[in-house]
N, CA, C and O of each residue as an XYZ file, in Angstrom:
440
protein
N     -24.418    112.225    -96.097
C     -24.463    113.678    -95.942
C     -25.896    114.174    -95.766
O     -26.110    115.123    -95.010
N     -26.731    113.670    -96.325
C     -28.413    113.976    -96.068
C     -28.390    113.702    -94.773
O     -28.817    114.584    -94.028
N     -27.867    112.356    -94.135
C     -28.346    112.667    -92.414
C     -28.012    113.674    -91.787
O     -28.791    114.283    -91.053
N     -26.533    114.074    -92.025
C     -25.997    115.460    -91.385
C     -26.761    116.345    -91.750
O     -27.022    117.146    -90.852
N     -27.269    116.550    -92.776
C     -27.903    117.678    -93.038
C     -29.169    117.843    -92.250
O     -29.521    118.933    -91.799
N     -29.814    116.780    -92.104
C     -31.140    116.449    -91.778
C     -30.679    117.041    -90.052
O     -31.475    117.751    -89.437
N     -29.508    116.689    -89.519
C     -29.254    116.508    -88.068
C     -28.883    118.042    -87.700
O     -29.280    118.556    -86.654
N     -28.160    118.665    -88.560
C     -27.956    120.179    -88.532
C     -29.389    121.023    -87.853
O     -29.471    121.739    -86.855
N     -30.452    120.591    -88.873
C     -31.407    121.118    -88.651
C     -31.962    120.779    -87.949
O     -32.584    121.691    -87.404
N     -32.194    119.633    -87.469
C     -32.934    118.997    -85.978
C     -32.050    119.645    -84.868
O     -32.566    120.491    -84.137
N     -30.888    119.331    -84.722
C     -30.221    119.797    -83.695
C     -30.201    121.301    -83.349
O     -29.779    121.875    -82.344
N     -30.599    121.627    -84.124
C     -31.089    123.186    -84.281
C     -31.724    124.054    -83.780
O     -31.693    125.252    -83.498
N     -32.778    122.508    -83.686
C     -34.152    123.759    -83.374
C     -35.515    122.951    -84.785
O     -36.673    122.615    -84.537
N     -35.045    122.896    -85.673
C     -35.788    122.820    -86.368
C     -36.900    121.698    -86.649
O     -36.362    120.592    -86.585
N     -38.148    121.617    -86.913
C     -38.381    120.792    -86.951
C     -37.953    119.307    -88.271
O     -37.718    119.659    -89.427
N     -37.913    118.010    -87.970
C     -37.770    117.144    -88.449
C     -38.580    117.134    -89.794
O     -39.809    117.157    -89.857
N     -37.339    117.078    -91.324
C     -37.738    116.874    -92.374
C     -38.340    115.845    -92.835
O     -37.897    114.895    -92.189
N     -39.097    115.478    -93.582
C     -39.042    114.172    -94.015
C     -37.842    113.467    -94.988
O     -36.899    114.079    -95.490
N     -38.050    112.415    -95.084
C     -37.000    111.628    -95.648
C     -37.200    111.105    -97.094
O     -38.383    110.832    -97.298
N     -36.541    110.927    -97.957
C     -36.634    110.691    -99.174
C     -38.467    110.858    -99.297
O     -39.215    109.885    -99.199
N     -38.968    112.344    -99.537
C     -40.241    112.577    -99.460
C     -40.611    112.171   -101.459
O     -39.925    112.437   -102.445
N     -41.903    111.488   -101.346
C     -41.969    111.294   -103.139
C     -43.251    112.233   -103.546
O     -44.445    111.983   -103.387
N     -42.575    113.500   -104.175
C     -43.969    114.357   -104.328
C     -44.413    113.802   -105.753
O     -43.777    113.188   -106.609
N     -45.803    114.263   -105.697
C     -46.659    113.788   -106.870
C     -47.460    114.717   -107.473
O     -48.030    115.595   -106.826
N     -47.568    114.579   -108.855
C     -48.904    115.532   -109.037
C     -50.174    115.453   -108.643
O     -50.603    114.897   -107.631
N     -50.648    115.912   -109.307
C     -52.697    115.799   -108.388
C     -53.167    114.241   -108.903
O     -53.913    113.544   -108.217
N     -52.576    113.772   -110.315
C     -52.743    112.923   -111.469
C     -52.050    111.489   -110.597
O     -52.313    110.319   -110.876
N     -51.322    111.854   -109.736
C     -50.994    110.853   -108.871
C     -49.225    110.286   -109.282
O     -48.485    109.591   -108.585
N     -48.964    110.886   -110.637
C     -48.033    110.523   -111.699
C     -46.431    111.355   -110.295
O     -46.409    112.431   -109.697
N     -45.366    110.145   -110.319
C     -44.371    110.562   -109.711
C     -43.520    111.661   -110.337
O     -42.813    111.480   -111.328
N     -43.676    113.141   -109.496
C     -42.667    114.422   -110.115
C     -41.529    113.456   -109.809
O     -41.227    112.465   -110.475
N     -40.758    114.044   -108.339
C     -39.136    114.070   -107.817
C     -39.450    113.049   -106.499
O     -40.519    113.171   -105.901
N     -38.485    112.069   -106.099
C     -37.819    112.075   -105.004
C     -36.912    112.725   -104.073
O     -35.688    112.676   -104.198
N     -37.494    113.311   -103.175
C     -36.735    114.277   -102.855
C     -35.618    113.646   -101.706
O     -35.806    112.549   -101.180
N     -34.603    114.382   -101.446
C     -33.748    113.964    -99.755
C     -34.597    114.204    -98.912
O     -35.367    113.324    -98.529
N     -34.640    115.654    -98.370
C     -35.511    116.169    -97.033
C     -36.123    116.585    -97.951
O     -35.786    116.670    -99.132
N     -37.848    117.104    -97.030
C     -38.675    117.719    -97.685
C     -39.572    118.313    -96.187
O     -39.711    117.765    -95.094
N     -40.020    119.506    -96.647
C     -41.157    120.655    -95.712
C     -42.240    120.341    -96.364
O     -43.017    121.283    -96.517
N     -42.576    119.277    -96.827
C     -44.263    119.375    -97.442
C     -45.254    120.580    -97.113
O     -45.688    121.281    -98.028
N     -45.536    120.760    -96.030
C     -46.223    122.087    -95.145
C     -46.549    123.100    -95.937
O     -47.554    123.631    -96.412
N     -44.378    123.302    -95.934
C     -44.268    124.510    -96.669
C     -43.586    124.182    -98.230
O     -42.508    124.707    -98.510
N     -44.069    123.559    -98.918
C     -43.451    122.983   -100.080
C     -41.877    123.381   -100.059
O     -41.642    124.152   -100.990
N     -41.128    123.190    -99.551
C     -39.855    122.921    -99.446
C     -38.708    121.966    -99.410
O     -38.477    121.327    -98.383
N     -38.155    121.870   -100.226
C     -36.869    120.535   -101.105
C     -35.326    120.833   -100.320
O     -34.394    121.525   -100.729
N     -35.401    120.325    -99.504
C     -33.525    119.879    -99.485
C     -33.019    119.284   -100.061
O     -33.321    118.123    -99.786
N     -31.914    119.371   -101.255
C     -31.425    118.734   -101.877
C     -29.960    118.413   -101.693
O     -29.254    119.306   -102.162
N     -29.183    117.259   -101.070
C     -27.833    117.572   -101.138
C     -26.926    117.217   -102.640
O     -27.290    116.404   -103.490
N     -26.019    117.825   -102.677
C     -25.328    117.984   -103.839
C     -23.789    117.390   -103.865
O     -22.911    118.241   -103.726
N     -23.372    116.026   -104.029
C     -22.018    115.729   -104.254
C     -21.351    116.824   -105.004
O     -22.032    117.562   -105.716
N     -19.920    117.001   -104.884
C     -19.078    117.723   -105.181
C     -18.987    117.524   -106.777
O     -18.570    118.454   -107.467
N     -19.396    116.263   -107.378
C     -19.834    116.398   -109.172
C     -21.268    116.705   -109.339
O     -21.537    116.807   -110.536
N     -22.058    116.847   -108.738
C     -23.723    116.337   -108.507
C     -24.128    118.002   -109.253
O     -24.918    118.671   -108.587
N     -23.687    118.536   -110.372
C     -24.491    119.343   -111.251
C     -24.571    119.074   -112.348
O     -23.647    119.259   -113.139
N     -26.168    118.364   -112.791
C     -26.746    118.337   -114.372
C     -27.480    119.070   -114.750
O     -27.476    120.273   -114.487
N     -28.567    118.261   -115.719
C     -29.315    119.522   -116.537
C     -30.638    118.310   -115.949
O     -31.732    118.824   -115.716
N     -30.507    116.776   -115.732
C     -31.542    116.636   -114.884
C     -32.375    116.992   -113.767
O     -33.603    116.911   -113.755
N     -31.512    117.459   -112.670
C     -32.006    117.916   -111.110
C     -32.329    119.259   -111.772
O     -33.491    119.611   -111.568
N     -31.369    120.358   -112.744
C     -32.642    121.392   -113.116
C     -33.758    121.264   -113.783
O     -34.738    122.003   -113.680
N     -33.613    120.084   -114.663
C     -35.419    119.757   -114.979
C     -35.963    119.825   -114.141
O     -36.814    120.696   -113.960
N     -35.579    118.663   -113.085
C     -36.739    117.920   -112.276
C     -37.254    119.660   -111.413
O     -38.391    120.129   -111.367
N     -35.802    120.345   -110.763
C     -36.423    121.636   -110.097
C     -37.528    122.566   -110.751
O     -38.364    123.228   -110.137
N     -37.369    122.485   -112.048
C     -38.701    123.448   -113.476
C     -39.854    122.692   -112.741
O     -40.789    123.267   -112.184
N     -39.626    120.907   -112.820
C     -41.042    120.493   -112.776
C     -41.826    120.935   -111.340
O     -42.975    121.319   -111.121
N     -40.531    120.673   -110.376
C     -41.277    120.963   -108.822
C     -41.731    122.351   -108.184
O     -42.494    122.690   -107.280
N     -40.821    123.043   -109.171
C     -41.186    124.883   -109.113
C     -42.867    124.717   -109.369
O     -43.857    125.034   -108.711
N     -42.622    123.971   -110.835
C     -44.364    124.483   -111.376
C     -45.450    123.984   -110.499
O     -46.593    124.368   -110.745
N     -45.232    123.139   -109.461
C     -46.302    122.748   -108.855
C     -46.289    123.717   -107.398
O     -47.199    123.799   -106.573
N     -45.116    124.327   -107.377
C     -44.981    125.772   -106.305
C     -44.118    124.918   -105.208
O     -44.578    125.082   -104.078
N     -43.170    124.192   -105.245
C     -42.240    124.209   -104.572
C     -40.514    124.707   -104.963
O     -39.794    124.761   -105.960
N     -40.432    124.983   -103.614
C     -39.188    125.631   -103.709
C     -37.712    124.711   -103.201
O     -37.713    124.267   -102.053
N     -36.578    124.476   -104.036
C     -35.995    123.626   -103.902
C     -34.922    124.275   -103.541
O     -34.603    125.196   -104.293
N     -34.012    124.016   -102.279
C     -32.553    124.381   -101.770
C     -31.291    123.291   -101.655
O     -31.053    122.326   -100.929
N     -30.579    123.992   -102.812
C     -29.282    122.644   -102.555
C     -27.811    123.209   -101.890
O     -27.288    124.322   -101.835
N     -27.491    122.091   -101.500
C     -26.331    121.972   -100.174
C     -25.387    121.087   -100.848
O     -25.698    120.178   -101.618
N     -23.953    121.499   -100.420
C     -22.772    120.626   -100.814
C     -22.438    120.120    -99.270
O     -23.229    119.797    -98.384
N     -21.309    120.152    -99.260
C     -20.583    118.848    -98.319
C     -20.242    120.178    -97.151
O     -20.454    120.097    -95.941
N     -19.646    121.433    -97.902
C     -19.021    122.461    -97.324
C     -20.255    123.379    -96.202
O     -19.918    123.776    -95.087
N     -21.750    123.595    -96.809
C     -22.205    123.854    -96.075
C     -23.053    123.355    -95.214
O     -23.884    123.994    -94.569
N     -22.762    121.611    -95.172
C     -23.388    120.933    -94.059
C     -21.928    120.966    -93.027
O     -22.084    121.335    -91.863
N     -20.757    120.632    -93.428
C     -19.519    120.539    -92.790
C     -19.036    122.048    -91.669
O     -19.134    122.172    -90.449
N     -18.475    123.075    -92.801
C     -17.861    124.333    -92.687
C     -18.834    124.967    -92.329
O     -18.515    125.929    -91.628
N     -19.963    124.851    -92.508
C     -20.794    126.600    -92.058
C     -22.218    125.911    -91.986
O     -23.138    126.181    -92.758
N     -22.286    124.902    -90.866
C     -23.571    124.619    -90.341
C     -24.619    125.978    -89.871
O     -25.790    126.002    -90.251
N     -24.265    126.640    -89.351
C     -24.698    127.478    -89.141
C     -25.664    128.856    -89.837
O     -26.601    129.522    -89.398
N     -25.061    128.860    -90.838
C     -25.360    129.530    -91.655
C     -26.384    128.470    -92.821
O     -27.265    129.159    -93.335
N     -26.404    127.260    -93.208
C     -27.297    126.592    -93.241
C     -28.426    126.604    -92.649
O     -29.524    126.848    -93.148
N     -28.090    126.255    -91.224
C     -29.497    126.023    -90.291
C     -30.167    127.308    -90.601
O     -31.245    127.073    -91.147
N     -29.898    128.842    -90.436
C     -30.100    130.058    -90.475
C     -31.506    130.157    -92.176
O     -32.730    130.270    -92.253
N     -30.457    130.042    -93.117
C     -30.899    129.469    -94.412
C     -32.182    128.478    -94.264
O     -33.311    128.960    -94.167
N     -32.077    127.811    -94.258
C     -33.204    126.926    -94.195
C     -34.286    127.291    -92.962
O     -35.413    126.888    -93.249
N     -34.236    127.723    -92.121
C     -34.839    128.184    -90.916
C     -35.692    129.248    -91.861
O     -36.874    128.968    -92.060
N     -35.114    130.533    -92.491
C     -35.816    131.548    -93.064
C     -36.823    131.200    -94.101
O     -37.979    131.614    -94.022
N     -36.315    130.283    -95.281
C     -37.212    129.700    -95.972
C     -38.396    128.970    -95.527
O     -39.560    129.024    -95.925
N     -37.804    128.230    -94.551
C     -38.844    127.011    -94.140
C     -40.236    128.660    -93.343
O     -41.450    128.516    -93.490
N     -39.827    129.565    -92.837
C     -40.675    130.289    -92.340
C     -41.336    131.003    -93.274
O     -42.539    131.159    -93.068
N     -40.791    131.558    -94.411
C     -40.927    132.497    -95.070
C     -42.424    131.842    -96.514
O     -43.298    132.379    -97.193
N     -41.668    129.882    -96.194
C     -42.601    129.447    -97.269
C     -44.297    129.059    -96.406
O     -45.482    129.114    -96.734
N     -43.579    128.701    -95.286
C     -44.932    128.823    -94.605
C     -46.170    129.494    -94.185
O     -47.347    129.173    -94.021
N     -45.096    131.064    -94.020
C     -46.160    132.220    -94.551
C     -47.080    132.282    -95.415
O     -48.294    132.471    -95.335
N     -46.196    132.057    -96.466
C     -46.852    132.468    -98.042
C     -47.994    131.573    -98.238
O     -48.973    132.041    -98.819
N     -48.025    130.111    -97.761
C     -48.924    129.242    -97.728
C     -50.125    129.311    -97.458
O     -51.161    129.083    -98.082
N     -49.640    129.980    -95.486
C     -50.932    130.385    -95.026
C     -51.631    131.296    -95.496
O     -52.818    131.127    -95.775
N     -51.047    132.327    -95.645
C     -52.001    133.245    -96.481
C     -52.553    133.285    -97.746
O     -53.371    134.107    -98.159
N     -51.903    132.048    -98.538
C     -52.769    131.837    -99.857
C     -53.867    130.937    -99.560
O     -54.772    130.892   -100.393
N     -53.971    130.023    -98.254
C     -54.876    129.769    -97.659
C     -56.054    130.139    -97.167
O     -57.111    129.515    -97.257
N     -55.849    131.240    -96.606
C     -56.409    132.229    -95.675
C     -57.040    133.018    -97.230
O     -58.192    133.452    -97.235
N     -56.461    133.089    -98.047
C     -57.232    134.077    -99.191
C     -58.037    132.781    -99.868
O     -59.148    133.248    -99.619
N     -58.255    131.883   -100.338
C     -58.637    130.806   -100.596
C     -59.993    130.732   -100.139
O     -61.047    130.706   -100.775
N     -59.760    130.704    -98.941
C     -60.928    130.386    -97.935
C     -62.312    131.607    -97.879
O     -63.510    131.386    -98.058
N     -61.774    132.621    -97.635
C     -62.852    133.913    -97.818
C     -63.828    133.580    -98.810
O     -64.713    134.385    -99.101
């Protein structure tokens, strides 16, 4: 289901996620393995089996928040039933986090 997902969004338009991306802290120490990932724009695709809710993947999301990424999870239904509205979804974020980037960049830099 991560390839479909991954293919939704390529086929899309979008550009190509990475693949089981392994973010890290600065310390070098392994946060998450992610499915897809927007490094760019610190952005997490996560897909979600139809049992796939613990209290681990919301840790691990606390830990990847705190380093300022933003994590989006997907079931079976909205890679399957409503591609569309996915691609849409992820399209806005993936833009919206890229913004925010650049311009904390752009303020950085001054």
């Amino acid at each position: 289901m991560e390839t479909r997902l991954r293919l939704v969004l390529v086929l899309g338009g979008l550009a190509a996620p990475v693949v089981q991306y392994v973010l890290c802290e600065a310390g070098g120490r392994t946060i998450a393995r992610l499915d897809l990932a927007y490094p760019q724009a610190r952005l997490a695709l996560e897909y979600d089996g139809g049992d796939h809710d613990d209290a681990l993947d919301r840790e691990r999301d606390l830990r990847t928040g705190a380093l300022g990424w933003h994590t989006m999870r997907f079931q079976a239904a909205d890679i399957v039933r409503h591609p569309e509205r996915t691609l849409r979804l992820v399209g806005a974020q993936l833009a919206h986090h890229t913004a925010l980037l650049a311009a904390e960049k752009e303020l950085t830099s001054r």
